[in-house]
C-alpha positions as CSV (number, residue, x, y, z in Angstrom):
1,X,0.0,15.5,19.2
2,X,-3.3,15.8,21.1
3,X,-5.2,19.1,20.8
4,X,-7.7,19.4,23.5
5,X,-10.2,22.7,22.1
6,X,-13.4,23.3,21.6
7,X,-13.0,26.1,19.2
8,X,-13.8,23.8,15.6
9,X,-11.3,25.6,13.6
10,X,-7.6,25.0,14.4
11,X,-4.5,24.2,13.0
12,X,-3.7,21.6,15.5
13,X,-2.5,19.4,12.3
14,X,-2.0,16.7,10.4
15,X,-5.0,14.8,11.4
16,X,-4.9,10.9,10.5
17,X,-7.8,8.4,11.0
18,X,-8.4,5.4,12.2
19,X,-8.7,1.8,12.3
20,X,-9.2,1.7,8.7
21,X,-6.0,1.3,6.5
22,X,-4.8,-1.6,8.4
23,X,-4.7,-5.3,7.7
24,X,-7.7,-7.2,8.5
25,X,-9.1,-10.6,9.0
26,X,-10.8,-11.7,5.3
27,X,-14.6,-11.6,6.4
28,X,-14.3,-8.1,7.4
29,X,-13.5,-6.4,4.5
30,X,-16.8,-4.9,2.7
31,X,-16.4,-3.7,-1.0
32,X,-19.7,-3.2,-2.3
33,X,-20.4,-0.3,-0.1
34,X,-23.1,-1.0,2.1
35,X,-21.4,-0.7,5.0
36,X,-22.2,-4.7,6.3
37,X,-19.2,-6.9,7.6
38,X,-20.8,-9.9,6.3
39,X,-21.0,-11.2,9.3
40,X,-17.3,-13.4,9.2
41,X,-15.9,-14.8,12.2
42,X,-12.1,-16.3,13.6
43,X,-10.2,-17.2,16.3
44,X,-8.1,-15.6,18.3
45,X,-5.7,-16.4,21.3
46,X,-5.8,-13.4,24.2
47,X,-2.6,-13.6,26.8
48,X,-4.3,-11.9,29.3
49,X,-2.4,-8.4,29.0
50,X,-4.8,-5.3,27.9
51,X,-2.7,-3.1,26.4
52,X,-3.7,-0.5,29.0
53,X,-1.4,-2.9,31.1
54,X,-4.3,-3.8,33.9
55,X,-3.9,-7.3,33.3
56,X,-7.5,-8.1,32.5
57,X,-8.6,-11.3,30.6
58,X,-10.6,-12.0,28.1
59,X,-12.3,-15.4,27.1
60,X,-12.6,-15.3,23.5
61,X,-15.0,-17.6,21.6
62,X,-14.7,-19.0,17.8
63,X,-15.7,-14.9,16.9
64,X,-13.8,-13.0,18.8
65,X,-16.8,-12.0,21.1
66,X,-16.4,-12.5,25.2
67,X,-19.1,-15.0,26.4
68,X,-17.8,-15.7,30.4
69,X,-21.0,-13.8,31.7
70,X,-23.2,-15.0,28.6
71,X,-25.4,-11.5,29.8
72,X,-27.0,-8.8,27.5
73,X,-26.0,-5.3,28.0
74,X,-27.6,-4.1,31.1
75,X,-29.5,-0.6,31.0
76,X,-26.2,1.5,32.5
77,X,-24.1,-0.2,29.6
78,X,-26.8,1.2,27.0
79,X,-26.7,4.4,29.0
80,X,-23.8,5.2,26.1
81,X,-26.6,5.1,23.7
82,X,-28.3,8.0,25.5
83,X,-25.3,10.2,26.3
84,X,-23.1,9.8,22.8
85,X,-25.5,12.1,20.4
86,X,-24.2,15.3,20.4
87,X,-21.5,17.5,17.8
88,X,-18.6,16.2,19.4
89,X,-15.0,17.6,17.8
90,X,-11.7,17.5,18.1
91,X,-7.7,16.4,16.2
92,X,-6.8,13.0,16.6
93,X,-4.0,11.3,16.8
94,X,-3.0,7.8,15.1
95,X,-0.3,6.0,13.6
96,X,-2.6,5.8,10.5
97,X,-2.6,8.8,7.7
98,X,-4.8,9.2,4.6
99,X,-3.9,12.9,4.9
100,X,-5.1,16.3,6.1
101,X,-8.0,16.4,8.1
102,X,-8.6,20.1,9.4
103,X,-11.0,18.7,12.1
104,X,-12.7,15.6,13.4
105,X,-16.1,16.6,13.8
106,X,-18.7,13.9,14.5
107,X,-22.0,14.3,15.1
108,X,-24.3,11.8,16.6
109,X,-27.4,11.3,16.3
110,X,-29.8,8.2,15.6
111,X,-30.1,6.7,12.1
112,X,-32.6,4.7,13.1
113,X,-34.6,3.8,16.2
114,X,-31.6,1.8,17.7
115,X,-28.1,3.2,16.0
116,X,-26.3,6.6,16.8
117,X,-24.3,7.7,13.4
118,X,-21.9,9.8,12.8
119,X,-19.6,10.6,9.9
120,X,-16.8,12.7,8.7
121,X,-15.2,13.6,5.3
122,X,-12.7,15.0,4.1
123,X,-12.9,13.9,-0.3
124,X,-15.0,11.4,-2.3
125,X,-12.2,8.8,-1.4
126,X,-11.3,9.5,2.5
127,X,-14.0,9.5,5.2
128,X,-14.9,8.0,8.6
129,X,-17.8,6.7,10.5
130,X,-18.8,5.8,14.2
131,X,-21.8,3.9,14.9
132,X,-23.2,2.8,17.8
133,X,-25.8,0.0,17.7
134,X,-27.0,-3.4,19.8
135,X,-27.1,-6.5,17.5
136,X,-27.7,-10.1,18.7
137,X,-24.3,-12.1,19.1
138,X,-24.1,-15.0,20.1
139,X,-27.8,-15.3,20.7
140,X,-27.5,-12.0,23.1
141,X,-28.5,-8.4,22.8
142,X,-24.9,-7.1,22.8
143,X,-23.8,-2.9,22.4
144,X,-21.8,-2.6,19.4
145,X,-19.2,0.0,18.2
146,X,-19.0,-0.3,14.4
147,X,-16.4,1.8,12.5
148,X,-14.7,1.9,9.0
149,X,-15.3,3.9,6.1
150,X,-13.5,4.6,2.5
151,X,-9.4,4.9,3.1
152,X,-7.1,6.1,-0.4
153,X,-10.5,4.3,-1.7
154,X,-10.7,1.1,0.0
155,X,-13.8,0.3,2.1
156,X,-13.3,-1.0,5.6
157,X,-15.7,-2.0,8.7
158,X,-15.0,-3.1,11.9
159,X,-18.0,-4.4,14.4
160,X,-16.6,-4.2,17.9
161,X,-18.7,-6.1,20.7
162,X,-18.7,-4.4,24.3
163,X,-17.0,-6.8,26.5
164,X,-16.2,-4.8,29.7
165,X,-18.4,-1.5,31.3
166,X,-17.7,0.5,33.9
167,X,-20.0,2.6,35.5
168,X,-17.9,4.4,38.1
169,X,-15.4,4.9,35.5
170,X,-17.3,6.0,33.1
171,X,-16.1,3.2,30.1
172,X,-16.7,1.2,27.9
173,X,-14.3,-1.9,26.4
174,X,-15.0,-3.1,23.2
175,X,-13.2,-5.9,21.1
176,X,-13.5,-6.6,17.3
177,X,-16.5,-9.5,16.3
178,X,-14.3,-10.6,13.7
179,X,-10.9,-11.2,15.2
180,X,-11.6,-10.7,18.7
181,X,-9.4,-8.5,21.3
182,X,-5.8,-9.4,19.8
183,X,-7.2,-7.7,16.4
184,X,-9.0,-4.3,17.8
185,X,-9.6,-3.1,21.0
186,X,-11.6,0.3,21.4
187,X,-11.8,1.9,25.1
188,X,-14.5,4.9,25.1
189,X,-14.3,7.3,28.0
190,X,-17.4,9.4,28.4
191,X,-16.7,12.1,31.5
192,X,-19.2,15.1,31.0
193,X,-18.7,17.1,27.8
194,X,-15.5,15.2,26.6
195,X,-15.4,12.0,25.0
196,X,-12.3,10.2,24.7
197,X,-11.7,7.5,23.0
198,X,-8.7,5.0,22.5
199,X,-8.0,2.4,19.7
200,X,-5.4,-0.7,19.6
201,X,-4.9,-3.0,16.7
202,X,-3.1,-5.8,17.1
203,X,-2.2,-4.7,20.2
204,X,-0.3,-1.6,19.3
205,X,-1.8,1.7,20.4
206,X,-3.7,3.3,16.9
207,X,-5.7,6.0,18.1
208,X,-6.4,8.5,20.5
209,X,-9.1,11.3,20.0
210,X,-10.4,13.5,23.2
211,X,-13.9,15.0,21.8
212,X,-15.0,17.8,23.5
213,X,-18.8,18.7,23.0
214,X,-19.5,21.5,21.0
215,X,-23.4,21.5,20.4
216,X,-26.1,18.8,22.2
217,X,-28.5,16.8,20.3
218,X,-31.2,16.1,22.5
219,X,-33.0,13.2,22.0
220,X,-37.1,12.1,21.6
221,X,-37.0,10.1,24.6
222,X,-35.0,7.3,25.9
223,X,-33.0,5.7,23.5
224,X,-32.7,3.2,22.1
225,X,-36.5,3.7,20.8
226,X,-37.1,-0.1,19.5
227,X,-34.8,-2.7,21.7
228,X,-35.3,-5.1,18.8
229,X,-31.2,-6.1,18.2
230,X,-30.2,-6.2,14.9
231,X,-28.3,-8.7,13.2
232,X,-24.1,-8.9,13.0
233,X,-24.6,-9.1,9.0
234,X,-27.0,-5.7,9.1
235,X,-25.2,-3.0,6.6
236,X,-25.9,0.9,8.1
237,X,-29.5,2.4,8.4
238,X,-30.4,4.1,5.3
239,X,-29.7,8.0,5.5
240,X,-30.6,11.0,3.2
241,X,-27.8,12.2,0.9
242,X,-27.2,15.5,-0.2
243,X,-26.2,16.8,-3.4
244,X,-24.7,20.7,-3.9
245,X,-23.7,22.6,-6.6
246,X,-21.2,25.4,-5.8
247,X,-21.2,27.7,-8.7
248,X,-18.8,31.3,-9.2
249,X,-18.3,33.4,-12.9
250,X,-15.2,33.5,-13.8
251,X,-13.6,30.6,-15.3
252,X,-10.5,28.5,-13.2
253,X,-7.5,29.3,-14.5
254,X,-6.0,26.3,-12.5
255,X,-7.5,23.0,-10.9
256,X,-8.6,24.4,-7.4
257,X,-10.1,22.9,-4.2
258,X,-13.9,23.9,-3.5
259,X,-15.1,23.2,0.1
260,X,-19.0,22.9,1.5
261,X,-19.2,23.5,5.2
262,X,-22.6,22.5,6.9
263,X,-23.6,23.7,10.5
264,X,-26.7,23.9,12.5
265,X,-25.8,27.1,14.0
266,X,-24.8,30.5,12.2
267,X,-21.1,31.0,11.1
268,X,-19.1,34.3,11.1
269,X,-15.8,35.4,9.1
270,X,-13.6,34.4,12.3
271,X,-12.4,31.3,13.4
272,X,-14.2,29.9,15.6
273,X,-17.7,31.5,15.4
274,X,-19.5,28.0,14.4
275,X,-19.0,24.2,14.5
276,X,-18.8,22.2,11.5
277,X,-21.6,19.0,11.7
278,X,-20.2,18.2,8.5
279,X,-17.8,19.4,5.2
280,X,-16.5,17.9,1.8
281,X,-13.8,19.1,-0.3
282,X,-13.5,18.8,-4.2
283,X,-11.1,19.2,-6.8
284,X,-12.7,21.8,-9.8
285,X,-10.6,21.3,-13.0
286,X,-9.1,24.5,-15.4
287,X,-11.6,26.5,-16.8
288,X,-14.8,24.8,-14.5
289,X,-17.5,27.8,-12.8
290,X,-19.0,24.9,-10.8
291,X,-18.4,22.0,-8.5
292,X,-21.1,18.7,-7.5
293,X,-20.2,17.8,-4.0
294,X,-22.5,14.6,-2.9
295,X,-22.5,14.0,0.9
296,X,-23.6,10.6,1.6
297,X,-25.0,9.3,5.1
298,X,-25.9,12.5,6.2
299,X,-28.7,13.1,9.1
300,X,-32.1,15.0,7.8
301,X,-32.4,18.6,8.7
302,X,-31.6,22.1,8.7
303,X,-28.0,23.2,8.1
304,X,-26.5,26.7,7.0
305,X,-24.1,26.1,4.3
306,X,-20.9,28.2,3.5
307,X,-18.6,27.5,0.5
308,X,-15.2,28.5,-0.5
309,X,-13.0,28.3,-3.6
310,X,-9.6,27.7,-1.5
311,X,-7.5,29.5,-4.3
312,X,-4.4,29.2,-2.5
313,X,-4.5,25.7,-1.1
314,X,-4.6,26.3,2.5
315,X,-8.3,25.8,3.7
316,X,-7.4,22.5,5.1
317,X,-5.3,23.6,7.6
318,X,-7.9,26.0,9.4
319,X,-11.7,25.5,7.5
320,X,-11.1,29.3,7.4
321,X,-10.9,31.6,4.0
322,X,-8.0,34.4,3.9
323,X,-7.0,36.8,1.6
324,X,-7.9,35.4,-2.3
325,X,-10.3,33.3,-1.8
326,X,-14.2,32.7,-3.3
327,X,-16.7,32.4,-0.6
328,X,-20.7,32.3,-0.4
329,X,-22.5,34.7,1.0
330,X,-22.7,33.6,4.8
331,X,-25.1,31.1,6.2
332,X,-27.2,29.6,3.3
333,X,-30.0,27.7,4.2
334,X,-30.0,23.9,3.0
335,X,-32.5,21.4,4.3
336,X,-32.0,17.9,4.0
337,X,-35.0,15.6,3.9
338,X,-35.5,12.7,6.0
339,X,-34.8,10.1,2.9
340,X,-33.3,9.8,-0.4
341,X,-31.9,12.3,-1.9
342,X,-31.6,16.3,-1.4
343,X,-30.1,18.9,-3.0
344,X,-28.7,22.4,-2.6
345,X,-27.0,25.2,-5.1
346,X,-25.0,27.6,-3.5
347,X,-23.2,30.5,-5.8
348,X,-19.9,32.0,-4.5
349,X,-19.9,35.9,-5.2
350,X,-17.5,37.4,-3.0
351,X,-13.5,37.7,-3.3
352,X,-11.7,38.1,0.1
């Protein structure tokens, strides 16, 4: 199922994630949660046949990495770097399923002066991350996709070097460092306001998710702001994390799911009327009046901040409250600072 909308709360369901859950090659499994690869390396033997069936060949080194033009990413290659930040959502599809994910909302903006982060959750134990970055491989500035994050609690990362750009077309081919194109292959499509972007692993199709843009992020200038690469064996910029309290009266009478929904723009009581930049769900055991939700690797600023107590379960499916249900009054301010750690309290006072 592919749900092509730019209204942030549907029911275009279940959502699944990507590129996470699946085997890898040994050195690119992180555990200790910094997000770095550690920089591991293998071979791997290409045939020739993309699996968008063109044909096209790749010469794969000892990592994985293309090296037959032995060129850095020219300025209209790094033009993706310019024209990814933005709040881009959408479903997607894959054949890999951690659960319910009401929406994949991803918003991009730079973590430091040369990456472009973004990151969705859905609990402490299930979330995603995009990041865009150049890093020296091979002894060459290269454009990297980089993407992972915690699956049913295990941590994965994938770097994925740029190996083919088209500017007419509008993409961008990337293949995985660490296993090369026969482990993951990424195509991004960037046409105007919609984003699509296509995963294989191990040659067998594993994602497809059409963002459509929802809110710009303009940038400070031309990006990337330092050209410095980074290194292969770099873990993710540091970014601000953000701790909130969601608090109500009466005692639970049953364990019950409490959401936080963060936006940059105001949100109404009807689907629709905002777009989730980010959102966390917990589980607040019998007889609990409050919830800690952390939000890590979250990008500094000013959000309005809406919580429910989903008494009937069904807030994953739409982002929306109904009938039953705790929420906050509308559109609390929360500011996150630009490091370390923040932190919010929001109380939840009216019954729908």
């Amino acid at each position: 199922m592919t749900c092509h909308t730019r209204a942030p709360f549907t029911s275009c369901l279940p959502l699944a994630l990507l590129l996470a859950a699946c085997p890898a090659p040994e050195a690119d499994d992180s555990t200790d949660g910094t997000g770095s690869d550690g920089g591991g390396s293998s071979t791997v033997a290409v045939d020739g046949t993309g699996p968008d069936g063109t044909g096209s060949t790749t010469a794969a080194t000892d990592d994985g990495v293309d090296s037959s033009t032995g060129e850095s990413p020219g300025d209209d290659a790094l033009e993706l770097l310019e024209r990814l930040p933005g709040l881009w959502i959408a479903p997607v599809t894959s054949t890999t399923s951690v659960g319910d994910f009401p929406i994949m909302a991803m918003d991009m903006r730079p973590a430091d002066d040369r990456t472009i982060f973004s990151r969705v959750d859905l609990d402490a134990g299930n979330n995603l991350r995009f990041a865009f970055t150049v890093e020296e491989v091979d002894g060459a500035p290269t454009l990297i996709f980089r993407n992972g994050g915690y699956f049913l609690g295990i941590l994965r990362d994938t770097r994925t070097a740029l190996m083919e750009h088209d500017p007419e077309a509008e993409t961008w081919r990337f293949c995985a460092i660490a296993g090369g194109c026969g482990y993951v292959e990424a195509l991004v499509d960037l046409s105007g306001d919609q984003l699509d972007m296509t995963a294989w692993v191990m040659g067998r199709p594993h994602m497809h998710w059409v963002g459509m843009l929802a809110e710009e992020r303009p940038l400070d200038g031309p990006f990337p702001y330092d050209e410095t690469p980074g290194s292969t064996d770099d873990p993710f910029p540091a970014m601000p994390t953000l701790r909130v309290t969601l608090s109500w009266a009466d005692p639970l009478p049953e364990p019950t799911e409490a959401w936080i929904i963060l936006s940059t723009t105001d949100c109404g009581l009807v689907p629709g009327s905002c777009s989730p930049s980010r959102f966390l769900r917990g589980t607040a055991e019998t007889g609990a009046t409050s919830i800690e939700l952390t939000l890590d690797q979250i990008h500094a600023g000013d959000y309005r901040g809406n919580a429910v107590l989903d008494r009937n379960g069904n807030l994953g499916g739409t982002l929306f409250p109904d009938n039953g249900d705790l929420v906050s009054i509308p559109n609390q301010a929360v500011t996150v600072a630009d490091m370390g750690e923040s932190s919010a309290s929001i109380s939840l006072l009216v019954e729908l």
